[in-house]
C-alpha positions in Angstrom: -19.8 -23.6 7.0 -20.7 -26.5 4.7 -23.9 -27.2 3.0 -25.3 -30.8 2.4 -27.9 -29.2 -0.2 -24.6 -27.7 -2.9 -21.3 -27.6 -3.3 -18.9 -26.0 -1.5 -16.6 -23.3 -3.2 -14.0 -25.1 -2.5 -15.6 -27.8 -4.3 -16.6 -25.5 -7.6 -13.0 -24.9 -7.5 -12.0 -28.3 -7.7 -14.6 -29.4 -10.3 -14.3 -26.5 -12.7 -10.3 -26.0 -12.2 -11.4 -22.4 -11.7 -11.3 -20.0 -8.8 -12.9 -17.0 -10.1 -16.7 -16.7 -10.2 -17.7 -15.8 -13.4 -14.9 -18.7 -14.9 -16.7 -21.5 -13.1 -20.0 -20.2 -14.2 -18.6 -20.2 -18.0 -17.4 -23.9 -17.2 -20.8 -25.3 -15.9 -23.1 -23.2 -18.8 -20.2 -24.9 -21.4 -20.5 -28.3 -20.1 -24.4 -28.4 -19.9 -23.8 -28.6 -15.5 -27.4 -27.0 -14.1 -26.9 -24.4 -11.5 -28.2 -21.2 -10.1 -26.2 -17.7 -9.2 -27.3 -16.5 -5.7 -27.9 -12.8 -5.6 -24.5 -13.0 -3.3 -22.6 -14.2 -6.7 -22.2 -17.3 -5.3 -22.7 -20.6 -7.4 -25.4 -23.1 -6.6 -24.8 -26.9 -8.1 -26.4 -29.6 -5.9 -24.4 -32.0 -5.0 -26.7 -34.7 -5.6 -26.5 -33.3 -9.1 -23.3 -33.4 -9.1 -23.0 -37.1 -7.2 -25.2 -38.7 -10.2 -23.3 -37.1 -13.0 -20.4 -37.8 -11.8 -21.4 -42.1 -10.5 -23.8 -42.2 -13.4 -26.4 -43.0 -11.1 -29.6 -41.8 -12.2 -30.5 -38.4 -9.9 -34.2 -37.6 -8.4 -33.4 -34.0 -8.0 -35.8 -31.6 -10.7 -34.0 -30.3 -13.6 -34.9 -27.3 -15.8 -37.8 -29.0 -17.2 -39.2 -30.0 -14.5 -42.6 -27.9 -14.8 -42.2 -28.3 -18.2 -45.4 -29.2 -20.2 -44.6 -31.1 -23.6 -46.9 -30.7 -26.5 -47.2 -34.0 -27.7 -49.7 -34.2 -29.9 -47.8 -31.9 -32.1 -45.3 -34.8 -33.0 -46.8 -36.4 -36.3 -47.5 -40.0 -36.4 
């Protein structure tokens, strides 16, 4: 069953060059790829994620910071 929303593992495999879980996982975290663990084990990475980084297109999908508030006004001038 495939997923329009992530990557399949067949996918993972090929991007990472890894077949085992917790190898993939150390490839993403290593090459700064954003992604989530399910509580299965299994490896989120959206693919339009992964379809920017890959074209260079610029993505519209959230990151880590998305809720992020920056203090600002702690830069000096």
């Amino acid at each position: 069953m495939g997923s329009d929303t992530y990557l399949s593992t067949a996918e993972l495999r090929e991007l990472t060059g890894c077949a085992h879980r917790r190898r993939q996982q150390a490839w993403l975290t290593a090459q700064g790829w954003p992604h989530a663990v399910a509580e299965t084990g299994h490896i989120r990475v959206l693919r339009e994620y992964w379809h920017a980084r890959m074209t260079g297109a610029k993505s519209t999908a959230p990151t880590v910071h998305a809720g992020t508030k920056h203090n600002f006004s702690a830069i000096a001038a």
